[in-house]
C-alpha positions as CSV (number, residue, x, y, z in Angstrom):
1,X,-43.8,13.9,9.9
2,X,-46.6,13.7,7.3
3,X,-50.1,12.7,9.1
4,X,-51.7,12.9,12.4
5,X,-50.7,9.7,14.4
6,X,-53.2,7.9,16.5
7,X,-51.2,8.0,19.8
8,X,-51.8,6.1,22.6
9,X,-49.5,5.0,25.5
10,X,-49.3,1.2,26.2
11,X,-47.8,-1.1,28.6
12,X,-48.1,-4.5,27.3
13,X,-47.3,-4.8,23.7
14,X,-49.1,-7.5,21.5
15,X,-49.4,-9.0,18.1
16,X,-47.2,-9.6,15.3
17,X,-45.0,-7.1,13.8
18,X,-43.7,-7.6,10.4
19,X,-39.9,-5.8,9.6
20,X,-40.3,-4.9,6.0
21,X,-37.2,-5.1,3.9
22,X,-36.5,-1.0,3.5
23,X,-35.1,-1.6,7.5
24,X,-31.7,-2.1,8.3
25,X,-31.2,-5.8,10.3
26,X,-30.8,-5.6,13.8
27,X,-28.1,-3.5,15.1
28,X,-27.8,-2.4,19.0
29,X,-24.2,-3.3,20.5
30,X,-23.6,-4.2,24.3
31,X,-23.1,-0.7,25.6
32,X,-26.6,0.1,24.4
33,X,-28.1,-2.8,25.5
34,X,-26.8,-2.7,29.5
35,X,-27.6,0.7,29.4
36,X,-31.2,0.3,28.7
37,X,-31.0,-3.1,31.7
38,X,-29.7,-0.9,34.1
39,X,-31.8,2.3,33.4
40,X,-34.8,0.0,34.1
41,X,-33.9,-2.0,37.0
42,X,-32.6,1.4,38.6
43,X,-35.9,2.6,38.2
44,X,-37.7,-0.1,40.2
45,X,-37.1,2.7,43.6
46,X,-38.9,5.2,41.3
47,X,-43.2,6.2,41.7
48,X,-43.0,6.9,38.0
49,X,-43.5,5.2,34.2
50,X,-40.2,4.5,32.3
51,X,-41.0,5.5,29.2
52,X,-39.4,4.0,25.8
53,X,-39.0,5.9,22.3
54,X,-41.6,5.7,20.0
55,X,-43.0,2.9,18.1
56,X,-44.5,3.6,14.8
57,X,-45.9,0.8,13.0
58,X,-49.4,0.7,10.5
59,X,-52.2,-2.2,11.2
60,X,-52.1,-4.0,8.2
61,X,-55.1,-6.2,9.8
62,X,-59.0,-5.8,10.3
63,X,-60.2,-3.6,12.8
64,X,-62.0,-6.5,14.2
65,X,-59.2,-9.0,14.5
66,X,-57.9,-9.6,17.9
67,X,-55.5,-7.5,19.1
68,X,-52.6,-10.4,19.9
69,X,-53.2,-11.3,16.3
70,X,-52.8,-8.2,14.7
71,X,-50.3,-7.6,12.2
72,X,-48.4,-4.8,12.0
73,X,-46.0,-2.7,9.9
74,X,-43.0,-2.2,11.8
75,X,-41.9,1.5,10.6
76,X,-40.1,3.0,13.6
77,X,-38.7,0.7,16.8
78,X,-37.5,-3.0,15.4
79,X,-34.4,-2.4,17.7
80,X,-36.8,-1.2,20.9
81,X,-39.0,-4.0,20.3
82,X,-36.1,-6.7,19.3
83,X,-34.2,-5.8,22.4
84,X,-37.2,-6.1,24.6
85,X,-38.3,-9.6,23.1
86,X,-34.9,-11.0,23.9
87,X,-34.8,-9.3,27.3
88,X,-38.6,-11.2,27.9
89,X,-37.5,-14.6,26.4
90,X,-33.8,-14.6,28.5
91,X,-35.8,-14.2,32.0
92,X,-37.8,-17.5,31.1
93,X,-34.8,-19.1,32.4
94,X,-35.8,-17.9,36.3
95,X,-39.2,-17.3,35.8
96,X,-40.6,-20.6,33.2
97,X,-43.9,-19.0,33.0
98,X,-43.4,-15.6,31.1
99,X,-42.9,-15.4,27.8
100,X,-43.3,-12.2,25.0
101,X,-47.1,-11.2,23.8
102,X,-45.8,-10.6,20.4
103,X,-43.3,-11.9,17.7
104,X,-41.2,-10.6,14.8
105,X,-41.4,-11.4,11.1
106,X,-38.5,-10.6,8.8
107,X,-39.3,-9.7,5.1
108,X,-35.8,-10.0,3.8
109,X,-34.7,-13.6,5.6
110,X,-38.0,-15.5,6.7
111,X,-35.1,-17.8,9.0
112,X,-34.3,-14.5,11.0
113,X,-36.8,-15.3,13.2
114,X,-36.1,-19.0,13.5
115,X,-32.5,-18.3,14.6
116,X,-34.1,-15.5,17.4
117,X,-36.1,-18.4,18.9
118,X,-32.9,-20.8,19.0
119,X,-31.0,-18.6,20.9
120,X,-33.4,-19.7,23.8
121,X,-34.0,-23.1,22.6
122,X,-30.8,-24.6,20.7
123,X,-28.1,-22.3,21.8
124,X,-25.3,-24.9,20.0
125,X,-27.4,-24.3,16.7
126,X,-27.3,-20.5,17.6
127,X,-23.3,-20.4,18.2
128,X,-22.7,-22.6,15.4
129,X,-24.7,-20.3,12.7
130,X,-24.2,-16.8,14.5
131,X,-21.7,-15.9,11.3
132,X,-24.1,-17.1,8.9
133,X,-25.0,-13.4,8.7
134,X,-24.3,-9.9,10.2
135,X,-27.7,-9.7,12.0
136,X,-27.0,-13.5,13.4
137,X,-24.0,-11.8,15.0
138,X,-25.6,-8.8,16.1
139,X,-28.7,-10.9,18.0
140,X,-26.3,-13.6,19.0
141,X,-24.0,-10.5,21.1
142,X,-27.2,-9.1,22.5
143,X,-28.3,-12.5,23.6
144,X,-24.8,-13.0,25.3
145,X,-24.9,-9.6,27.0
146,X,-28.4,-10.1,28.8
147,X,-27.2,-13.5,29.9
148,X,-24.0,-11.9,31.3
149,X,-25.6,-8.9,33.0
150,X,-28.0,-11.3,34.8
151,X,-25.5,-13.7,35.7
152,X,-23.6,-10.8,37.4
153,X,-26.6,-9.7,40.1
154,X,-26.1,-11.1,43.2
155,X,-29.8,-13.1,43.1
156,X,-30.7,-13.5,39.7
157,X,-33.7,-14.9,40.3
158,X,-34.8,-11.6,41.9
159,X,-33.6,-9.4,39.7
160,X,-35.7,-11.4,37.0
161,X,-38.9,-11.1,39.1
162,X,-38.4,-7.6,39.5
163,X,-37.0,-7.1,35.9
164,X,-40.6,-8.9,34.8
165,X,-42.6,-6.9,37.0
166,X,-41.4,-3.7,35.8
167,X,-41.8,-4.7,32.2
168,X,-44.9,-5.5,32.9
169,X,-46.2,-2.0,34.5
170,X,-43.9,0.8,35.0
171,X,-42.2,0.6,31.3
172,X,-44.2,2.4,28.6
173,X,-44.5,2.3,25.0
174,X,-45.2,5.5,23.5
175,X,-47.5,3.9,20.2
176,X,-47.9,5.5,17.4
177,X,-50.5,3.7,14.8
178,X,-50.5,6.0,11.5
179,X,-53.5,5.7,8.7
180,X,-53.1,2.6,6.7
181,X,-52.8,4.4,3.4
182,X,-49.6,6.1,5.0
183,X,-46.6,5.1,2.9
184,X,-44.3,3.2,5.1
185,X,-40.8,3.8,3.6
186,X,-41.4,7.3,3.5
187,X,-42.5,7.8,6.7
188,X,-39.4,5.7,7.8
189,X,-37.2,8.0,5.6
190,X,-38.7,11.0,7.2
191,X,-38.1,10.0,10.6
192,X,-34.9,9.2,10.2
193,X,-33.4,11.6,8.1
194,X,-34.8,13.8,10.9
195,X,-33.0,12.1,13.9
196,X,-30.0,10.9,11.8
197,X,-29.4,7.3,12.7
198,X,-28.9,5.7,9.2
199,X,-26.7,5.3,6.8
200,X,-26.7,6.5,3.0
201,X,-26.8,2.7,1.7
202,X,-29.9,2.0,4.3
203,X,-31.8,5.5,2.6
204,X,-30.9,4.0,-0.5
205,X,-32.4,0.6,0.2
206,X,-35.7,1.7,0.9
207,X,-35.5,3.8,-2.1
208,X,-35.5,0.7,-4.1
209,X,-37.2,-1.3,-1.6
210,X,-40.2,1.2,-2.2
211,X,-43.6,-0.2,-3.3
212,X,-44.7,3.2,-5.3
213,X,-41.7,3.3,-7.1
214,X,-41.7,-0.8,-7.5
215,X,-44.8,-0.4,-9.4
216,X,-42.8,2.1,-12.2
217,X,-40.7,-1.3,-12.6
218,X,-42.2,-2.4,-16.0
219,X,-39.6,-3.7,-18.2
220,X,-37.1,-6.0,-18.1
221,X,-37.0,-8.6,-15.2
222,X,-39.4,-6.6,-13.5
223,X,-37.9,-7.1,-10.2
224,X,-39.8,-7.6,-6.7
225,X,-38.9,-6.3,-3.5
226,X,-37.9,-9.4,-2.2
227,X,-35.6,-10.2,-5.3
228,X,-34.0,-6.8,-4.7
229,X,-33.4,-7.6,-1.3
230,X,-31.7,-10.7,-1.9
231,X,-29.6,-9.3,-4.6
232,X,-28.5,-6.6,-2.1
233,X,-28.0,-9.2,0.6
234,X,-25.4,-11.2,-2.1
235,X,-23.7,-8.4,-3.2
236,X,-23.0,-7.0,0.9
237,X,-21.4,-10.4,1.3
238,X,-19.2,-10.7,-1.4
239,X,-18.0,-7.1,-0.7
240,X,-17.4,-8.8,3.4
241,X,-14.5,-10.5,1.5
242,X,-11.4,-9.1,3.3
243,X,-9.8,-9.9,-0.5
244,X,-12.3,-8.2,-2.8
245,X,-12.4,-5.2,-0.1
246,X,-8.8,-4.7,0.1
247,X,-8.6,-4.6,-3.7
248,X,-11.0,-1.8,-4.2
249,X,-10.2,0.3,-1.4
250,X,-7.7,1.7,1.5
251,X,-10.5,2.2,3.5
252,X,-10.3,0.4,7.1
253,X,-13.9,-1.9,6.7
254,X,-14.9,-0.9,10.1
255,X,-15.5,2.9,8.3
256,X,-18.7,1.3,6.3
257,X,-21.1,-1.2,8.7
258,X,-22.9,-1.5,4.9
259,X,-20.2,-2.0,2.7
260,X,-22.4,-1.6,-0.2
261,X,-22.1,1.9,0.7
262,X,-18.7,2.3,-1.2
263,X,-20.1,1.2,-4.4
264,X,-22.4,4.1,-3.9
265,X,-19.7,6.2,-2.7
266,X,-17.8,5.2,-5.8
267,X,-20.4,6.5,-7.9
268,X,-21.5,9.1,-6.5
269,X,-17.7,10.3,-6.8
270,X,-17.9,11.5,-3.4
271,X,-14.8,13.3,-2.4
272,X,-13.1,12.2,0.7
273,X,-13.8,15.4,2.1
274,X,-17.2,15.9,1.8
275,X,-18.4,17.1,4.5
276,X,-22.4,17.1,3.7
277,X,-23.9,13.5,5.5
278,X,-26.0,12.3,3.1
279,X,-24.0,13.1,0.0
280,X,-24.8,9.8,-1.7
281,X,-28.2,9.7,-0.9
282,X,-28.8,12.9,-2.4
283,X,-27.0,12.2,-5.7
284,X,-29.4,9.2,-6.0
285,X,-32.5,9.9,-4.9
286,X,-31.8,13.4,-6.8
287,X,-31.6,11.3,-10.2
288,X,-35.1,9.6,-9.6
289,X,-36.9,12.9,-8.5
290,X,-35.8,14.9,-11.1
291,X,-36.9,12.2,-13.5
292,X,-33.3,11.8,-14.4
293,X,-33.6,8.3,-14.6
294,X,-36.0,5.5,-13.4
295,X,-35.5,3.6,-10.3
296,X,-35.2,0.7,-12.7
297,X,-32.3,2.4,-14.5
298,X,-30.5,2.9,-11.5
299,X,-30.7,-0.2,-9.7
300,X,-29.9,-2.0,-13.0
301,X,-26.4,0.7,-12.9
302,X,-25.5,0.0,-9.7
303,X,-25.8,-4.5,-10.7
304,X,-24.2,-3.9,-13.5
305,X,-21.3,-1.3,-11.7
306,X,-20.8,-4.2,-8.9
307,X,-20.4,-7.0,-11.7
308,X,-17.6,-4.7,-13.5
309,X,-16.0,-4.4,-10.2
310,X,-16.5,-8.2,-9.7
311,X,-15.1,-8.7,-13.1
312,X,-12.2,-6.8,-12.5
313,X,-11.0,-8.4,-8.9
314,X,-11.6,-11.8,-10.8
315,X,-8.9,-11.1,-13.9
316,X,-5.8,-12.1,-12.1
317,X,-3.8,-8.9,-14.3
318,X,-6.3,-6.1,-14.0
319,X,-6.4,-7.7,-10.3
320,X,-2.9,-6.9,-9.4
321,X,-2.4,-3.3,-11.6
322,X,-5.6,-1.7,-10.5
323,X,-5.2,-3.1,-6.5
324,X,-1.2,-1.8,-6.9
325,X,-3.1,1.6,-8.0
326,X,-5.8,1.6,-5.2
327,X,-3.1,1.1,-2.8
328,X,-0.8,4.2,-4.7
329,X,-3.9,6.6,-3.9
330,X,-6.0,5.8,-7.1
331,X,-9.8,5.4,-7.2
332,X,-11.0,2.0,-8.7
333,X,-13.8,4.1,-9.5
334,X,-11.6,6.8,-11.7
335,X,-9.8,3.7,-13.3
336,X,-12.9,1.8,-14.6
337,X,-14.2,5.3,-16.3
338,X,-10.9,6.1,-18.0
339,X,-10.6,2.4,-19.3
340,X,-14.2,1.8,-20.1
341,X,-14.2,2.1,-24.0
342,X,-10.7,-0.3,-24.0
343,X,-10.2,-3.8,-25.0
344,X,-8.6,-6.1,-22.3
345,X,-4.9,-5.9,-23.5
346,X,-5.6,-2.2,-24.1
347,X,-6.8,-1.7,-20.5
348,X,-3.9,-3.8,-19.0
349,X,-1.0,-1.6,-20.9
350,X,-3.2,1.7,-19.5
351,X,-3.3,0.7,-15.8
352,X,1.0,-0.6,-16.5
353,X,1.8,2.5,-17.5
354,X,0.2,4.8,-15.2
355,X,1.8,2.7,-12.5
356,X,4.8,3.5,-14.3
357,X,4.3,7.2,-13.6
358,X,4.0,7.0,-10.4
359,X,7.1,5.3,-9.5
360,X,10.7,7.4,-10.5
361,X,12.3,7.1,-13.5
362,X,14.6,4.1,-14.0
363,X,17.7,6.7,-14.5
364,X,17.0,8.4,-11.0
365,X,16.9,5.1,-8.9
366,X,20.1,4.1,-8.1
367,X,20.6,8.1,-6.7
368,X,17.6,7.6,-4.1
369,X,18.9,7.3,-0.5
370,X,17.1,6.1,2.3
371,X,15.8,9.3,5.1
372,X,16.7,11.8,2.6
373,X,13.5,13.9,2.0
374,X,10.7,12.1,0.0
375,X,13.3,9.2,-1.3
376,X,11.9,6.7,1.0
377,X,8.5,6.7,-0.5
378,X,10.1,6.6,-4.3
379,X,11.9,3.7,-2.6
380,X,8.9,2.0,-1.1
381,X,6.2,2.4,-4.6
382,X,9.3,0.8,-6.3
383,X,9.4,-2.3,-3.8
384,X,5.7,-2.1,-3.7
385,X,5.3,-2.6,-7.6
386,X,8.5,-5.3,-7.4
387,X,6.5,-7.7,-5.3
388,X,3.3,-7.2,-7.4
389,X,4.7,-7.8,-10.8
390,X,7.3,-10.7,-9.3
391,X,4.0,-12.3,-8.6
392,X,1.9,-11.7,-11.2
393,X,4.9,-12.6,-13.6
394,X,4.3,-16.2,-11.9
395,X,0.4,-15.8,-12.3
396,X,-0.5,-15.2,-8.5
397,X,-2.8,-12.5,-7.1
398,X,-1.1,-10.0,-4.9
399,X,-2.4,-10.5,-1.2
400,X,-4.0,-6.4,-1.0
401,X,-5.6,-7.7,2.4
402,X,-2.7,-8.8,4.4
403,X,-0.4,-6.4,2.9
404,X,-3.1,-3.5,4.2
405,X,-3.3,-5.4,7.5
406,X,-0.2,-4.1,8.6
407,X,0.5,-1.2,11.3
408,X,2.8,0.2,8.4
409,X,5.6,-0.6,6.5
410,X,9.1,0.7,6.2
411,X,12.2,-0.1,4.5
412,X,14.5,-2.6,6.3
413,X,18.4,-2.4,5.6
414,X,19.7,-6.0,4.5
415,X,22.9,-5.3,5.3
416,X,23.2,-4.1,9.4
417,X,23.6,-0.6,9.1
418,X,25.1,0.9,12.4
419,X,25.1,0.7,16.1
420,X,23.4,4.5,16.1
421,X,20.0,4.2,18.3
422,X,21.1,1.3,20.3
423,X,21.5,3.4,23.3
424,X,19.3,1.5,26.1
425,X,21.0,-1.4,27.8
426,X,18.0,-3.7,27.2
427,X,18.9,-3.3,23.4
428,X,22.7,-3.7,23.3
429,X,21.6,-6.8,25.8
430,X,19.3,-8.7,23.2
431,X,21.1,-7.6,20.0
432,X,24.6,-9.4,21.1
433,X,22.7,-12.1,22.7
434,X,21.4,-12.5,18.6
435,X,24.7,-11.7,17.3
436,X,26.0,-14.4,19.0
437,X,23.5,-16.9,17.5
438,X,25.0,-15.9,14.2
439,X,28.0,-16.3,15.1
440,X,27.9,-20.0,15.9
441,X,27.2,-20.1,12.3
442,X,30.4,-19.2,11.0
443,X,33.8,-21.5,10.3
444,X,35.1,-21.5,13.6
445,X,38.6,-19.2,13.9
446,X,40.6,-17.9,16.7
447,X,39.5,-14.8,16.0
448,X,35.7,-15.6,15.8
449,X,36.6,-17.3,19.4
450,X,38.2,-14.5,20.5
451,X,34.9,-12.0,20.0
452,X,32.2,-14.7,21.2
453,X,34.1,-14.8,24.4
454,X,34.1,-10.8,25.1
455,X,30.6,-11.0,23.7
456,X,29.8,-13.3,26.8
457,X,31.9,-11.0,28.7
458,X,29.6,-8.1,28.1
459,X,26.3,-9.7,29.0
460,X,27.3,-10.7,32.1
461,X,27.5,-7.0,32.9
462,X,24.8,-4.4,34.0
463,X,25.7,-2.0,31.9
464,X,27.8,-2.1,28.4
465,X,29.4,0.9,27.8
466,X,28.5,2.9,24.5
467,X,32.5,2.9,23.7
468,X,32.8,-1.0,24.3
469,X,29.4,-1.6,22.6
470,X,30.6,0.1,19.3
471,X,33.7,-1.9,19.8
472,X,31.9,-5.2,19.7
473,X,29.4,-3.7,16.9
474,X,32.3,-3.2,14.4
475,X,34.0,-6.6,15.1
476,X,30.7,-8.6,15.0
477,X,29.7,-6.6,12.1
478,X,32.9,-6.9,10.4
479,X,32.9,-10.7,10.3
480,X,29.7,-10.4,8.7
481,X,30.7,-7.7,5.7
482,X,32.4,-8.6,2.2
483,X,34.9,-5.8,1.0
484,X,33.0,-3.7,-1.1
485,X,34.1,-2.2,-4.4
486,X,32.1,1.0,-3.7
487,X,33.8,2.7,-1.0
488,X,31.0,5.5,-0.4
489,X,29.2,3.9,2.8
490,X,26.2,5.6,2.3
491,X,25.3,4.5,-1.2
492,X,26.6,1.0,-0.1
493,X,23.8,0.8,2.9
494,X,21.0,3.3,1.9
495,X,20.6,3.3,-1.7
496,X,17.7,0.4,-3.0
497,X,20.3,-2.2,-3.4
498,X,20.1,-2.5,0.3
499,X,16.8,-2.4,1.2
500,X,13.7,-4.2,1.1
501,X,9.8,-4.2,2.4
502,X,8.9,-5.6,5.8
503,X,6.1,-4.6,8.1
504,X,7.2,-1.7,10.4
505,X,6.8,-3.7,13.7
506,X,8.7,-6.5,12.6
507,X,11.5,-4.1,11.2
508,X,12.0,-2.5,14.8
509,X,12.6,-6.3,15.8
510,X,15.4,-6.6,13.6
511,X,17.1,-3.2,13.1
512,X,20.7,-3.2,13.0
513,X,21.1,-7.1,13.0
514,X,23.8,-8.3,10.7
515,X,22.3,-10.6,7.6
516,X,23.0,-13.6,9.3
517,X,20.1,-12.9,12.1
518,X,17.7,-11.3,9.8
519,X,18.0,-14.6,7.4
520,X,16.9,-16.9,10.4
521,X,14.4,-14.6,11.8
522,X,13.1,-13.6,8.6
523,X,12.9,-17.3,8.3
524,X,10.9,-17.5,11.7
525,X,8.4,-15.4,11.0
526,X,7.4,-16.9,7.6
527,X,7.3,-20.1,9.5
528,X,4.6,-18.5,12.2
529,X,2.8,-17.7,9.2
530,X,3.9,-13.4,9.4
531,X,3.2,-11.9,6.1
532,X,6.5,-11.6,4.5
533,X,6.6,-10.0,0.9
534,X,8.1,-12.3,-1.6
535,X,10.9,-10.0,-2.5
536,X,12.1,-9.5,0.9
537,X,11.8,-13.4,1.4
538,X,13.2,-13.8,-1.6
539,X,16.4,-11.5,-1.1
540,X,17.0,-13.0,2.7
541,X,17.3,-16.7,1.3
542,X,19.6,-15.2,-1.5
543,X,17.3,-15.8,-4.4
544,X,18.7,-13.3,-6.9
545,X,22.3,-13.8,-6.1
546,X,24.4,-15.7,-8.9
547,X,24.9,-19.4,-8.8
548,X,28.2,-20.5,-7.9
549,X,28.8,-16.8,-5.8
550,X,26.6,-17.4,-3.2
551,X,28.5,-16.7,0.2
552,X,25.5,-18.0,2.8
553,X,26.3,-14.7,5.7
554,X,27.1,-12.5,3.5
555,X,25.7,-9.3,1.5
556,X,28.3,-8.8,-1.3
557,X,28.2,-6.6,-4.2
558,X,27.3,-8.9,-6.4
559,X,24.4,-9.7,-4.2
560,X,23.7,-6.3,-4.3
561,X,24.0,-5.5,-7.9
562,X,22.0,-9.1,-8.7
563,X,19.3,-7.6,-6.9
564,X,19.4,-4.5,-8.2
565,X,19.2,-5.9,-11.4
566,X,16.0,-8.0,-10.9
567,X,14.6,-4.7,-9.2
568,X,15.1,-3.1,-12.6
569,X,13.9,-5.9,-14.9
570,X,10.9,-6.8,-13.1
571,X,9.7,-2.9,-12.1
572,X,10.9,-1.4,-15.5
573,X,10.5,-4.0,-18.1
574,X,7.5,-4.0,-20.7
């Protein structure tokens, strides 16, 4: 740390402390917040102080001014003193009289502080906006977790008095004031790099958010602080759009609290190993102290590299090649380099036909078998570009977001394959009792008769044998399977002609089902609004089979070979 700090201990904090815009917003969570209630009330047995980490902040006030009008540069402590003030202001409810001797000011929203105060004087107003913003959220949960840990004491109204008191004398402040020509940011910096609490995108804020380096800022729009802060604010929303995030990245969001952070990722290149921290700090604020480039030229970069991105998720075709890419183990960052000298048909074919080699070539597709060696994922990229390209043929953006919600995906068999790994009785139970569904769907026969009434048989049982089990697979399966041409089984049920996408927990649901149930329950879960991949909807309702040869509970081969076909022209074509 740079300077001698005037220290002092205090037990009563007062004035007005101003949160400049190089701070991150408000972040403690519940667990942080109970701990710090219950270390204090536990400490009302104890003879000694509690004491609190520091708080750093510069008096940007006269000497002579008060001191509960001072105002104060918050450096170090906003989520100390933010806790505290709502801790104070939530205890007004048992004891009307108290309130906090000092109040927040926001630099980057001026309305942060108005939506503090409502949590304790409009609460409807406070649930009703808590979402407006990620700091709303964060000060909305810590008001909500003070409430509740109150609400859980036995006398409340005691354990506010006692709370209050020990506020009031046995909790200290360590306060450190620093000389008023002390640069704030970097002291911030400094202390934080030093204890590691931040982020790369929050060091990279208040490298921009800097007043030294503001004052380089000559040319051009000749941005403030405040306008930068703003920009940054609209550009972390936008990238808070599950749709835009799940286009430029596999990343779970939960991995970046600032999702600006994988812009600068992006551009950093930052390998997914890297094991250094603060990578992407360093490759910036390397540029500007080198004199590599201005803080003006970079900030303009990193507008102008979010725009490109922007402009990119909003084209419907680079939309749905690049995201099909991203999702295939490209970097949208690697993709925007290679194709930034091209025009836009030029950039399209590019991104087409490196999609193309990626999947397997058309000759070796039909040989691909499900489960043998690395076939299923050939199988799956395949699938995975058919349902992209079937919808951007009919000019819809691919759903990246839902399709990266799921647990996983695997390939589901359209046609039941066998009775293998039906060994516990609960399944044989539930898949007969859905096999018999079906086959109330059929033209009614003797023979149909004949098998719904052992079917009935068998349930009634405790246990179904594994021999009569198969027995009833067969026939049930049999009433449910065209005669085949080909009469190798294997490339009849695992090569691509009898597979398609579906989410693997939903695939589990219906393994080994004959088409008949997979058709209704397929149907079922598009209904509940289960993200269903057009293709697989597509092939279930029979969409690709020939007009005139549809047979309704059937997978034929010229089902088969239809949708082979469309697999083909729609993956392979130009």
């Amino acid at each position: 740390m740079a300077k001698d700090f005037g220290k002092r201990v205090v037990s009563q904090i007062k004035g007005i402390f101003r949160i400049p815009s190089y701070q991150r917003g408000y972040r403690w969570t519940s667990d942080e917040i109970v701990r710090l209630l219950d270390d204090i009330y536990e400490h009302r047995e104890s003879s000694n102080s509690y004491y609190l980490q520091p708080i750093v902040v510069k008096n940007l006030s006269d000497d002579n001014t008060p001191e509960e009008k001072r105002e104060y540069e918050l450096i170090d402590g906003q989520q100390r003193l933010t806790t505290l003030f709502l801790v104070i202001s939530s205890l007004k409810e048992e004891l009307p009289k108290i309130s906090p001797n000092y109040s927040l000011s926001y630099d980057t929203r001026d309305n942060s502080w108005d939506y503090l105060n409502s949590l304790f004087s409009d609460k409807e107003k406070a649930e009703q906006n808590k979402n407006n913003y990620i700091d709303y959220r964060y000060l909305h949960n810590a008001f909500v977790t003070i409430q509740n840990w109150l609400a859980k004491q036995e006398d409340s109204t005691n354990v506010a008095y006692v709370l209050y008191n020990l506020l009031s004398s046995k909790v200290k402040v360590l306060w450190y004031e620093v000389d008023k020509d002390e640069n704030g940011h970097e002291l911030f910096k400094r202390l934080n790099i030093g204890r590691i609490p931040l982020t790369n995108a929050e060091l990279i804020k208040a490298l921009f958010l800097n007043r030294n380096s503001l004052e380089s800022i000559r040319s051009g729009k000749n941005l403030s602080q405040h306008e930068i802060a703003l920009l940054w604010e609209r550009m972390e929303q936008e990238l808070r759009n599950p749709e835009f995030w799940a286009f430029l990245t596999n990343a779970k969001p939960e991995k970046y609290p600032t999702r600006l952070e994988l812009i600068f990722d992006l551009m950093a290149k930052k390998k997914n190993n890297e094991r250094e921290k603060y990578f992407t700090f360093f490759h910036f604020n390397d540029q500007i102290t080198n004199g590599e480039k201005t803080v003006e030229d970079l900030w303009n970069e990193i507008v102008y590299y979010f725009d490109t991105l922007k402009v990119w998720y909003e084209n419907r075709e680079l939309y749905n090649r690049a995201g099909c890419l991203v999702l295939f183990g490209e970097r949208i960052s690697n993709l925007i380099e290679e194709t930034k000298h091209m025009k836009k048909t030029e950039r399209r074919f590019y991104l087409e036909a490196k999609i193309q080699g990626k999947l397997s070539d058309p000759d070796e597709v039909l040989s691909l078998r499900y489960g043998n060696g690395n076939d299923n994922t050939k199988i799956k990229n395949i699938l995975t570009w058919f349902n992209i390209k079937t919808m951007d043929n009919s000019n819809e953006r691919f759903p990246f977001n839902r399709f990266k919600e799921a647990p996983g995906w695997s390939l589901e068999h359209i046609h039941a394959q066998n009775s293998q790994g039906l060994y516990f009785e609960k399944e044989r139970h539930n898949w007969l009792e859905k096999q018999l569904g079906a086959l109330d769907a059929l033209p009614q026969s003797e023979e149909i008769a004949e098998i719904k009434s052992d079917v009935i048989n068998a349930l009634v049982k405790e246990t179904i044998g594994g021999e009569l089990f198969k027995d009833l697979f067969d026939r049930v399966t049999a009433l449910f399977s065209a005669k085949l041409s080909d009469d190798d089984e294997e490339a009849n049920m695992h090569s691509i002609k009898n597979l398609a996408l579906l989410k693997t927990d939903a695939n589990a649901s219906l393994n080994n089902s004959v088409f008949e149930v997979k058709r209704n329950d397929i149907a079922n879960l598009d209904r509940q609004g289960y993200f269903i991949p057009v293709c697989t909807r597509n092939v279930f309702t029979k969409y690709y089979s020939p007009a005139g040869e549809n047979q309704p509970y059937l997978w034929t081969d010229k089902d088969r070979d239809s949708y082979y076909d469309e697999i083909m022209n729609i993956v392979y074509s130009k």
